[in-house]
C-alpha positions as CSV (number, residue, x, y, z in Angstrom):
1,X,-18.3,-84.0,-235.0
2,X,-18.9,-80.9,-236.4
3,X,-18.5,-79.8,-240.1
4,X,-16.1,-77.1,-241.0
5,X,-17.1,-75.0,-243.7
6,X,-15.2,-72.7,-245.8
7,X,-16.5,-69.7,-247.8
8,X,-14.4,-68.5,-250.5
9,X,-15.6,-64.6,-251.3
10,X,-14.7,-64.2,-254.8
11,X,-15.1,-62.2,-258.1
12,X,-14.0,-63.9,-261.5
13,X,-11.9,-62.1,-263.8
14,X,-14.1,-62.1,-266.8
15,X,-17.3,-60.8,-265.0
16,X,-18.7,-63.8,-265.3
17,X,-18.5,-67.3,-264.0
18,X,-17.7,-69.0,-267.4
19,X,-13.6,-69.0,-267.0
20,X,-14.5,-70.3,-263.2
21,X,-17.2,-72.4,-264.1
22,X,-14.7,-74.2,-266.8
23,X,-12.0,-74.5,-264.4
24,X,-14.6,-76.0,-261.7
25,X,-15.4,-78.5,-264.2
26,X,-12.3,-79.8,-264.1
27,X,-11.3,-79.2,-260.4
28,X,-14.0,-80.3,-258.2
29,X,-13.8,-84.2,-258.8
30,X,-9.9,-83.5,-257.7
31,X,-10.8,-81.9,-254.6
32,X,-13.5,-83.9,-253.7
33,X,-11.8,-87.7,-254.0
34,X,-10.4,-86.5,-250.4
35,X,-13.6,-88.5,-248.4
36,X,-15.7,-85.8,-246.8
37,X,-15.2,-82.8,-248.7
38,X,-17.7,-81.3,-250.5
39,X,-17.4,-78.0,-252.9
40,X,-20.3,-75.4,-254.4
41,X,-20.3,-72.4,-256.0
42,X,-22.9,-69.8,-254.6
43,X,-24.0,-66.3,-256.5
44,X,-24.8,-63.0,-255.2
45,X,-28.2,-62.1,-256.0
46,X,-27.4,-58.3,-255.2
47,X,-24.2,-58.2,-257.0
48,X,-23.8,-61.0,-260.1
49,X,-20.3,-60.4,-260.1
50,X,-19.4,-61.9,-256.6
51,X,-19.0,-65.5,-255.8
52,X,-18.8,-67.4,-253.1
53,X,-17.2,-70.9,-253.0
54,X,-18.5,-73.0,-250.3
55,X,-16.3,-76.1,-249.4
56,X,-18.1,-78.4,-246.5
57,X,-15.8,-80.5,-244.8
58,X,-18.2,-83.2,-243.0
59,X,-15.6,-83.6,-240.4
60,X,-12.7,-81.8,-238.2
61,X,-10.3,-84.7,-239.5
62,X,-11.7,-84.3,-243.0
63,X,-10.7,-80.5,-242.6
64,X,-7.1,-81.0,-241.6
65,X,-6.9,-83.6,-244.1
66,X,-7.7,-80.9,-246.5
67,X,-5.8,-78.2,-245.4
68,X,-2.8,-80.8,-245.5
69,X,-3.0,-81.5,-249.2
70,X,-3.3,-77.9,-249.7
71,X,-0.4,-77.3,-248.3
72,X,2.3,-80.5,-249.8
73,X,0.2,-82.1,-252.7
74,X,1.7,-80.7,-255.8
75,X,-1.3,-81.4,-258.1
76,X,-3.6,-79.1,-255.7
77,X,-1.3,-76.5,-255.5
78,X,-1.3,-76.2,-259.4
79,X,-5.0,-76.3,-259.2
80,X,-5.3,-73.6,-256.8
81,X,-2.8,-71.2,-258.8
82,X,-5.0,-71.6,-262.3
83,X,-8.2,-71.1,-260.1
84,X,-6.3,-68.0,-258.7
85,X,-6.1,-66.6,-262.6
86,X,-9.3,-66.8,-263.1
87,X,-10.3,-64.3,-259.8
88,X,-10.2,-60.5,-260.1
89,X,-9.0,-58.9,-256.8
90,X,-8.1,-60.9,-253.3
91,X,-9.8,-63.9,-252.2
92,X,-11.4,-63.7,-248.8
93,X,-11.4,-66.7,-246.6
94,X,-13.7,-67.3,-243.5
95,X,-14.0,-70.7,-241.7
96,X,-17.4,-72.1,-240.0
97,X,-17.8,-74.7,-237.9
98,X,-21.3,-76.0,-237.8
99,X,-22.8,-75.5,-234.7
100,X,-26.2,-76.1,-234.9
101,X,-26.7,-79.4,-232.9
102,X,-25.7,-77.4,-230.2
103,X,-29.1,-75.1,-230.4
């Protein structure tokens, strides 16, 4: 099965990545005890202030698994409003699925 991939286009409140990197610290073991999920944090080399949070689901079931807990697991949803305080501006979201068996 193919991997979904998430990219999270974002811009830290501070400037910098310290606040996020902090928080990130603390989050990522959380969201990656789901099996399959994977998170990193990427860095613009043409503008230092974006970011982009890639999370790699290895799976389609891993995925919806994901998206699930996002959406009823209280401890996740408090994570994902204290990650929101440390972002300037909106958050843009774009999905992936790997397709590059298929070449």
């Amino acid at each position: 099965m193919p991997q979904r991939i998430v990219h999270l286009q974002i811009t830290p409140r501070s400037g910098d990545h310290e606040e996020l990197s902090a928080f990130l610290r603390e989050a990522i073991p959380y969201y990656e005890t789901l099996p399959g999920v994977r998170l990193r944090l990427l860095r613009s080399i043409e503008d230092p202030s974006r970011y982009i949070e890639v999370v790699v689901h290895d799976t389609k079931a891993a995925f919806e698994a994901d998206e699930k807990r996002i959406a009823t697991d209280p401890r996740m949803q408090s994570l994902l409003q204290a990650w929101r305080a440390t972002l300037a501006g909106e958050v843009i979201v774009e999905t992936y699925e790997d397709v590059t068996e298929a070449i």
